[in-house]
N, C-alpha and C positions, 0 to 999 in steps of 0.2 A: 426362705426369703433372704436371708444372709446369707446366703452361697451367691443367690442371683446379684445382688448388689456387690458384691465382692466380684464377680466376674465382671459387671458392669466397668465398676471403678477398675478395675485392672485394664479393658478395653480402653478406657478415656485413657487411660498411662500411656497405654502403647500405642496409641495414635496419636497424641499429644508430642509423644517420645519420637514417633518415627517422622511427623511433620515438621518435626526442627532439627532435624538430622538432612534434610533438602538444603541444596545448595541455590542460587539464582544466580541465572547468566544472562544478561544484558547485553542484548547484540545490538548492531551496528544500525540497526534497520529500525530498530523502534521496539522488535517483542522481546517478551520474556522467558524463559523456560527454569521452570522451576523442578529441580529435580537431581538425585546426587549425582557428583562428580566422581569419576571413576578412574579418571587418565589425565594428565597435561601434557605429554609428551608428544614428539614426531610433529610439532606444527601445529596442535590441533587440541579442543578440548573435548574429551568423550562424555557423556551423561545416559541415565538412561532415558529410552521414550517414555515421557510421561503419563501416555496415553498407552503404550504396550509395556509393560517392563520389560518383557524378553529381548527387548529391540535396545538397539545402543545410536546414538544419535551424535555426529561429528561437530564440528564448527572450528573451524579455523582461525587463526590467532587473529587475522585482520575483520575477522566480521564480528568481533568481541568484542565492549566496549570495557566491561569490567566481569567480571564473578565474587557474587557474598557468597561468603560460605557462611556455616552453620554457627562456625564459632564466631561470628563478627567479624572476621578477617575480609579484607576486599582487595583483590590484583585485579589490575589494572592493565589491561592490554593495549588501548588506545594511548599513544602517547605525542603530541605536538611535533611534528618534522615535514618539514614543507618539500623534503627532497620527495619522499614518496605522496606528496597531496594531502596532508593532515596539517592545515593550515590553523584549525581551530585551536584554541587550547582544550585543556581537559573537559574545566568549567562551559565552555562553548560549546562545546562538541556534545553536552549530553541535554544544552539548550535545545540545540538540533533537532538531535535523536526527540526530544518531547512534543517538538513540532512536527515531523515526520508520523507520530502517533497520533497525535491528535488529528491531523489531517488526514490519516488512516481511517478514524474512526468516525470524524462527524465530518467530515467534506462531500457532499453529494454532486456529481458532476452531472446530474440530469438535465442542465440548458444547453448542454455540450451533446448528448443523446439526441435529446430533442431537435434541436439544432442542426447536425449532421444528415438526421433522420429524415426531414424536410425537405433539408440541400439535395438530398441524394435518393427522395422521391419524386423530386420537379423535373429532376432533368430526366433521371432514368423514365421517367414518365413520356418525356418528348422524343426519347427513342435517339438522343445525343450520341455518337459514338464516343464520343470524349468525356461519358458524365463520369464518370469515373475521377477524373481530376478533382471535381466540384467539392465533393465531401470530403478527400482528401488535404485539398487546400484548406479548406475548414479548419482540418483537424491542427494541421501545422498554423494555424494561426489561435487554434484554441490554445495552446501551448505557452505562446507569448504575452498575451493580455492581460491584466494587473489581477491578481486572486485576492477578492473579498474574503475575509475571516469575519465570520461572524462568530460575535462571544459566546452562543450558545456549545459552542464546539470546542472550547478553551477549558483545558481543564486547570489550567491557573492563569489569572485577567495579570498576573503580575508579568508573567515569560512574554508578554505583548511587548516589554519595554526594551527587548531585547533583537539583536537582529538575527543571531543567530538563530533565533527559536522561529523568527520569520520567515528565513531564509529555507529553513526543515520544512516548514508547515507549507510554504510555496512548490516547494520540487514535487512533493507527494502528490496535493493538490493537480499541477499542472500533467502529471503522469496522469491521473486520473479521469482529466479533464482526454488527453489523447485517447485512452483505452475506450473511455466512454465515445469518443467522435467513430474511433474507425468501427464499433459496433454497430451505433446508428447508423452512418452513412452506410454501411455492408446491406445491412436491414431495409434502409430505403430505396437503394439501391434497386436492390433483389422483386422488392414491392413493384417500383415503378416500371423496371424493365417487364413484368410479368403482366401491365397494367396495359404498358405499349403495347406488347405481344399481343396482349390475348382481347383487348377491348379497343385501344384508342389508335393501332397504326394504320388502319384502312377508312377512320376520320382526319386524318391528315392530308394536306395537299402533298402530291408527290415530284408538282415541279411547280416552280417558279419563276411568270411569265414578269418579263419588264419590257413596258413599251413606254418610249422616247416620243 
């Protein structure tokens, strides 16, 4: 029974040991990747894949925003310079990036689906040769119209007070909102034209008489 517990506790050591030997890197885009560093050099940080170790995983100095390492230590790869487009500061910059996750994680663009999907069932339905446009135009207008944050998707109500954290949480949002339209409408699309074809084109009138 003391050998087992001694093996035990020895297990708890070394994975206690080997989990704070992980380094985090904090990229540009919102995730995270937890896992040693192995290289800074050549432009780029190496780590391994978290998910394979045998794999080794790049990241570029600009898609960095910082790396902790193990000891507490933190560099800093983002840095304020408006010549290359880093307009934010530090502090702003990783406002951003919190909004860009958040809105990764709780933004559902499903009235943009819906939406699309509808658009580009009605017309593919009517056998339009131009429906095509329809759901398309959707999607470029799902893009520009004002994104609801709702608090349940905030993982801090205080980053609200911020614009930079608005600004992050909007572009994800509005991407999403696009990905999610030309789905739909492709979907609708695809439905209606099959709807034309194969049930509704030989209920249609095929010319159109005007008399004066």
């Amino acid at each position: 029974m003391k050998k087992i517990m001694f093996v035990f506790s020895f297990f708890c050591v070394f994975t206690n040991s080997h989990a704070q030997l992980k380094d985090t890197v904090l990229l540009m885009n919102g995730n995270i990747c937890v896992s040693k560093v192995i290289d800074t050099l050549i432009g780029a940080v190496t780590v391994f894949n978290p998910h394979k170790i045998t794999e080794k995983l790049h990241f570029e100095y600009n898609e960095i925003y910082c790396v902790k390492y193990n000891n507490g230590f933190t560099k800093y790869y983002y840095q304020q310079d408006s010549v290359i487009g880093n307009y934010f500061t530090r502090d702003e910059m990783l406002l951003y990036i919190y909004g860009e996750r958040d809105a990764r994680k709780g933004f559902k663009a499903s009235g943009s689906l819906i939406g699309a999907g509808l658009v580009g069932l009605a017309t593919g339905g009517m056998g339009i040769f131009f429906a095509p446009i329809f759901p398309y135009t959707y999607m470029a207008f799902s893009g520009v119209t004002k994104v609801r944050i709702k608090h349940s998707t905030i993982s801090n109500p205080n980053n609200m007070d911020y614009d930079a954290y608005i600004l992050g949480y909007e572009r994800v949002s509005r991407s999403k909102r696009r990905i999610q339209s030309i789905i739909g409408g492709t979907i609708g699309l695809a439905v209606g034209y099959g709807l034309y074809f194969g049930l509704l084109k030989d209920k249609y009138p095929t010319t159109l008489s005007l008399r004066f």
